[in-house]
N, C-alpha and C positions, 0 to 999 in steps of 0.2 A: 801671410807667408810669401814669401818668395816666388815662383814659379820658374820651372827649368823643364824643357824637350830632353828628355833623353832618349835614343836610339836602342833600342831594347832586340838583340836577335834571337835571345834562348841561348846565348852560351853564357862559357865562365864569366870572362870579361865584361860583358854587357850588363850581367845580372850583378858582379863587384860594382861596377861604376852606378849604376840605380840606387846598391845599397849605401854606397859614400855620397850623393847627392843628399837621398835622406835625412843622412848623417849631421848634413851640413844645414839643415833647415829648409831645405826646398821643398816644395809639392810637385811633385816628378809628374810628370803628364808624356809616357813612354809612348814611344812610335815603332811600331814593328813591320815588315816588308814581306806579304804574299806576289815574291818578284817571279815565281818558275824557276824557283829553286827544285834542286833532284828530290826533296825531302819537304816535308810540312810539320815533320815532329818539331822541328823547334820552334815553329809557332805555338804550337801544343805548349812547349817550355816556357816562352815569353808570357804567352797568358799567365800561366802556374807563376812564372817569377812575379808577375806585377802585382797580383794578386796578394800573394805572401810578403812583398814587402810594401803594399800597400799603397800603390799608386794613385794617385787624384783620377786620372784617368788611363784608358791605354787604348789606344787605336792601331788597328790594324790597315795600312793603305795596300794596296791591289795593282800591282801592274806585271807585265808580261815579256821576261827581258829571252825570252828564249825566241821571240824575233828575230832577234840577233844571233844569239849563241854568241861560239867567243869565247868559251867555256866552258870546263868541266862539271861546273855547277848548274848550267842552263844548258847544256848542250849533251849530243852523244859524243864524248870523252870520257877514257877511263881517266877517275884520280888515280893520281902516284899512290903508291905506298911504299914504307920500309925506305925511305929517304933518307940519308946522312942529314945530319944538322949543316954543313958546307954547302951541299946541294940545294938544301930551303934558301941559303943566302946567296944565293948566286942568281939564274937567271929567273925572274919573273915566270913561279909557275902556269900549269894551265887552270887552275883554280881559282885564279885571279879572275873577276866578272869586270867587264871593261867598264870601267868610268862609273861603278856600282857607287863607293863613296860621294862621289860629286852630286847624284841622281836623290842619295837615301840626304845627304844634309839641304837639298833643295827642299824635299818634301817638308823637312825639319825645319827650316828657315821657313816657311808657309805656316808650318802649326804655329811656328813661335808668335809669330806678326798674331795670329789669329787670338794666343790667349793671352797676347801679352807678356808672354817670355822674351827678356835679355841675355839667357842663357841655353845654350843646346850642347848637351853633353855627349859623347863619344869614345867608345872605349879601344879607340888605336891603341897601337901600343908599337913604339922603334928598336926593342930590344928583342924580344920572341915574336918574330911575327915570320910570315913567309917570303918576303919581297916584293910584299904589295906598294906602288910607288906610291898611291895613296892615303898612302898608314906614317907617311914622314910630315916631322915638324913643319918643313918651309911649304906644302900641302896648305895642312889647317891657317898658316897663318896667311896662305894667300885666299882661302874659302872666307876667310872671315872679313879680308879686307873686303872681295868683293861681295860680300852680305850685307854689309854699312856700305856699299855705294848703290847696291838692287833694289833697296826695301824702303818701303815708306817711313818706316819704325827707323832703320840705319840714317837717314837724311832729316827727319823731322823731330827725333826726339833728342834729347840731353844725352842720355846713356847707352856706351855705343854694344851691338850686338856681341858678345862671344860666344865662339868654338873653346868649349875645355875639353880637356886631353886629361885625366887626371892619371893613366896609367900612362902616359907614354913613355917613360923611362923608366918604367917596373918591368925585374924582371915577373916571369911567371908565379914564380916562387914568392916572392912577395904578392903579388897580386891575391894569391891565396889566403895568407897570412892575414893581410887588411880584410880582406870576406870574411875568415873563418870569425874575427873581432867582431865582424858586424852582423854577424849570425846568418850568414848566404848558406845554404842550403845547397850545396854543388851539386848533387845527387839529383836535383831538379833539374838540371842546368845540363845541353848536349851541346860538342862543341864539334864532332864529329863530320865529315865531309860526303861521308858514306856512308850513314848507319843504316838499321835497315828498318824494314815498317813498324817493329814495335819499338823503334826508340832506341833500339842498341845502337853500342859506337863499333867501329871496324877495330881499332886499336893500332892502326897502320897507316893510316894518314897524317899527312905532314899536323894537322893540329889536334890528333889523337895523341901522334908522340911525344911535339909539345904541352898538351898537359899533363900527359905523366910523367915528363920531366921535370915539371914545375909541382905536382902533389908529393912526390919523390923528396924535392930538395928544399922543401917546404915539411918534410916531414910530419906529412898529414895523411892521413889512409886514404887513398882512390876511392870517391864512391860509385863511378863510372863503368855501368853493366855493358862488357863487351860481349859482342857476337863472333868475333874469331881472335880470343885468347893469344 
């Protein structure tokens, strides 16, 4: 079979794009990130997802980005909550982790070389997202050019490396849709920016809201246990 990185966080999106790689005949070999993020449940999650939909492997890498801060997520900042949808698209919130993307497809581009994946999958997404400048198409396609000029695999082999995107022009609402198909388990899955130590989501956070706009218009019941209603 095939072999494909996928970047695995414990959310919605991560754990749809693992289930659609499946889908598609690869042997998913998921990569998860203990970066010093404010939260560890959704490691907790990433496990449970890979596990249930039956990953070849899953590895969990370790690094410490609260060095830096720079962020809500690594750092002492509160996240926003109760955000307009206008406001997510507008100025680059502070939840944004600097150069996070760039840092998590490196380690990716490492595994792939190492087990012989052509493929490293990634669940951006350019429609629901918060304004992360890292989540846009001309992004991946410049990560991928320079992965086929960095890597002994990109230079030496016949078939050249890709970055797929396979939600990046779904909205939420879709994204659901294709899961709910492929039997994701959302209910496992925390997408939350703030939840608290048992795994609850805040339900106020810019990607709180947007998943309940997207199980909403998707017409699918929230399985998503929040701590402040």
């Amino acid at each position: 079979m095939k072999k494909a990185v996928v970047l695995l966080s414990g959310g919605l999106d991560s754990a749809t794009v693992v289930a659609m790689v499946k889908d598609q005949g690869f042997n998913v070999y998921a990569l998860s990130f203990s970066y010093g993020q404010r939260h560890s449940v959704e490691l907790t999650a990433a496990k449970n997802i890979a596990q249930n939909l039956s990953a070849r492997e899953h590895k969990t890498a370790t690094l410490d980005l609260r060095i830096f801060g720079g962020s809500a997520l690594t750092g002492d900042i509160e996240v926003p909550k109760d955000r307009a949808e206008n406001d997510m698209a507008g100025d680059i919130p502070v939840t944004y982790v600097p150069a996070r993307n760039t840092i998590f497809l490196s380690f990716a581009l490492a595994y792939a070389e190492t087990v012989g994946a052509k493929d490293i999958f990634i669940g951006v997404n350019a429609l629901d997202y918060s304004g992360y400048p890292d989540c846009r198409p001309d992004y991946i396609a410049a990560f991928e050019n320079m992965a086929n000029l960095a890597t002994k695999a990109g230079v030496t082999d016949v078939a050249r490396i890709k970055i797929q995107t396979p939600l990046i022009d779904m909205t939420k609402a879709e994204i659901i849709q294709v899961g709910i198909s492929l039997g994701v388990d959302y209910g496992k899955t925390i997408s939350c920016y703030d939840p608290d130590t048992q795994g609850k989501a805040c339900g106020h956070c810019d990607s709180c809201l947007l998943r309940k706009k997207g199980f909403a218009q998707a017409n699918v019941a929230d399985p998503t246990v929040y701590y402040r209603p």
